[in-house]
C-alpha positions in Angstrom: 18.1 -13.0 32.9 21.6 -12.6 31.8 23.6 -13.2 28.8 26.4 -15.7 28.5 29.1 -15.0 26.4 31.8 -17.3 25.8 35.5 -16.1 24.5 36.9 -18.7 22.1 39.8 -19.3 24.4 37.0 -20.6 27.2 35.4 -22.4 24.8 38.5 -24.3 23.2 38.9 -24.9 27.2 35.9 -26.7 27.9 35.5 -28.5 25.2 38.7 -30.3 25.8 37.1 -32.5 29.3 37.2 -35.7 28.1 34.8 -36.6 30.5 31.4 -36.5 29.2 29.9 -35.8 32.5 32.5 -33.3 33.4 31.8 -31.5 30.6 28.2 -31.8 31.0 28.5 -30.3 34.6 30.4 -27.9 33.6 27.7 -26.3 30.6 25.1 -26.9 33.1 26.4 -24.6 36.3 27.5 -22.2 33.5 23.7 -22.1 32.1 22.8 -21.6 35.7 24.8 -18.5 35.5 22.0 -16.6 33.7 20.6 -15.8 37.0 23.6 -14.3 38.5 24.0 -13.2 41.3 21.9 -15.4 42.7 23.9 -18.7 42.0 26.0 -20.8 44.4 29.8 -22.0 44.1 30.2 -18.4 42.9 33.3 -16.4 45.1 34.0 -12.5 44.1 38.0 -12.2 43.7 40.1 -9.4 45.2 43.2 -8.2 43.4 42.5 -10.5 40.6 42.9 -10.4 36.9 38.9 -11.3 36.9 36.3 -10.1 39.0 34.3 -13.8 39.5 35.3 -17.6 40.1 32.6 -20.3 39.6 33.9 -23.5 40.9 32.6 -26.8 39.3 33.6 -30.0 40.8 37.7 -30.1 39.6 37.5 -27.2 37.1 37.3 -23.6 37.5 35.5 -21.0 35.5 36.6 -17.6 35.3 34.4 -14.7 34.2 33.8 -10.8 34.4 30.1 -9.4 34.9 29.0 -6.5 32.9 25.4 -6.8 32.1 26.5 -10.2 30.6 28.5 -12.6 31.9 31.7 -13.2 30.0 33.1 -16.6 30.5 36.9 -15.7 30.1 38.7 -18.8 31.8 38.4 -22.4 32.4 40.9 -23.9 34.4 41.3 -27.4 35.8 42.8 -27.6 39.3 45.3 -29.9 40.0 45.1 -31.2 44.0 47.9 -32.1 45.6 47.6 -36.0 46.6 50.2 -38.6 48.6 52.8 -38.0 45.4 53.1 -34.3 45.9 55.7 -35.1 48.4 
Protein backbone atom coordinates (compact mmCIF):
# COMPACT_ATOMS: atom_id res chain seq x y z
CA UNK A 1 0.00 0.00 0.00
CA UNK A 2 1.05 3.46 -0.87
CA UNK A 3 0.70 6.79 0.56
CA UNK A 4 -1.18 9.63 -0.94
CA UNK A 5 -0.10 12.93 -0.45
CA UNK A 6 -1.84 15.81 -1.63
CA UNK A 7 0.03 19.39 -2.27
CA UNK A 8 -2.34 22.25 -1.37
CA UNK A 9 -2.29 23.54 -4.83
CA UNK A 10 -3.96 19.89 -5.93
CA UNK A 11 -6.18 20.08 -3.34
CA UNK A 12 -7.50 23.82 -3.90
CA UNK A 13 -7.80 22.06 -7.58
CA UNK A 14 -10.19 19.45 -6.88
CA UNK A 15 -12.13 20.84 -4.58
CA UNK A 16 -13.23 23.42 -6.95
CA UNK A 17 -15.53 20.55 -9.46
CA UNK A 18 -18.68 21.69 -8.91
CA UNK A 19 -19.96 18.61 -9.80
CA UNK A 20 -20.55 16.38 -6.94
CA UNK A 21 -20.08 13.30 -8.89
CA UNK A 22 -17.06 14.59 -10.63
CA UNK A 23 -15.52 15.27 -7.68
CA UNK A 24 -16.48 12.10 -6.14
CA UNK A 25 -14.82 10.23 -9.16
CA UNK A 26 -12.12 12.06 -8.99
CA UNK A 27 -11.24 11.12 -4.82
CA UNK A 28 -12.26 7.71 -5.73
CA UNK A 29 -9.56 6.73 -8.77
CA UNK A 30 -7.14 8.81 -6.62
CA UNK A 31 -7.83 6.41 -3.43
CA UNK A 32 -7.41 3.69 -6.00
CA UNK A 33 -3.94 4.93 -6.43
CA UNK A 34 -2.74 3.38 -3.20
CA UNK A 35 -2.09 0.33 -5.19
CA UNK A 36 0.08 1.81 -7.76
CA UNK A 37 1.32 0.49 -10.22
CA UNK A 38 -1.18 -1.66 -10.61
CA UNK A 39 -4.02 0.82 -11.47
CA UNK A 40 -5.64 1.62 -14.87
CA UNK A 41 -6.12 5.06 -16.79
CA UNK A 42 -2.49 5.57 -15.47
CA UNK A 43 0.08 6.64 -18.63
CA UNK A 44 4.05 7.25 -17.59
CA UNK A 45 5.13 10.74 -19.29
CA UNK A 46 8.27 11.32 -21.26
CA UNK A 47 10.02 14.67 -21.15
CA UNK A 48 7.47 15.91 -18.81
CA UNK A 49 7.52 18.14 -15.82
CA UNK A 50 5.89 14.99 -13.85
CA UNK A 51 6.67 11.46 -14.17
CA UNK A 52 2.64 10.15 -14.06
CA UNK A 53 -0.83 11.14 -15.57
CA UNK A 54 -4.09 9.57 -14.11
CA UNK A 55 -6.92 10.41 -16.33
CA UNK A 56 -10.43 10.62 -14.79
CA UNK A 57 -13.29 11.18 -17.00
CA UNK A 58 -12.72 15.25 -18.10
CA UNK A 59 -9.97 15.97 -15.55
CA UNK A 60 -6.43 15.11 -15.25
CA UNK A 61 -4.35 14.28 -12.28
CA UNK A 62 -0.80 14.83 -12.25
CA UNK A 63 1.59 13.11 -9.76
CA UNK A 64 5.29 11.97 -9.08
CA UNK A 65 5.96 8.44 -7.44
CA UNK A 66 8.54 8.13 -4.73
CA UNK A 67 7.46 5.61 -2.30
CA UNK A 68 4.32 7.83 -1.98
CA UNK A 69 2.41 9.09 -4.49
CA UNK A 70 2.35 12.87 -4.63
CA UNK A 71 -0.69 14.25 -6.21
CA UNK A 72 0.87 17.57 -7.74
CA UNK A 73 -1.66 18.61 -10.52
CA UNK A 74 -5.32 18.52 -11.37
CA UNK A 75 -6.14 19.78 -14.48
CA UNK A 76 -9.45 19.91 -16.37
CA UNK A 77 -9.25 19.32 -20.14
CA UNK A 78 -11.00 21.35 -22.40
CA UNK A 79 -12.18 19.21 -25.86
CA UNK A 80 -12.39 20.88 -28.74
CA UNK A 81 -16.26 20.64 -29.92
CA UNK A 82 -18.20 22.07 -33.33
CA UNK A 83 -17.24 25.89 -31.86
CA UNK A 84 -13.57 25.31 -31.94
CA UNK A 85 -13.73 26.27 -35.48
Amino acid sequence: MNEIVWTTRALKQARKIKAAQECADLFDAVQALKSFPDCSNVKALVNHEYQYRLRVGRYRVFFDFDGAVRIIVVQEVRKRDERTY
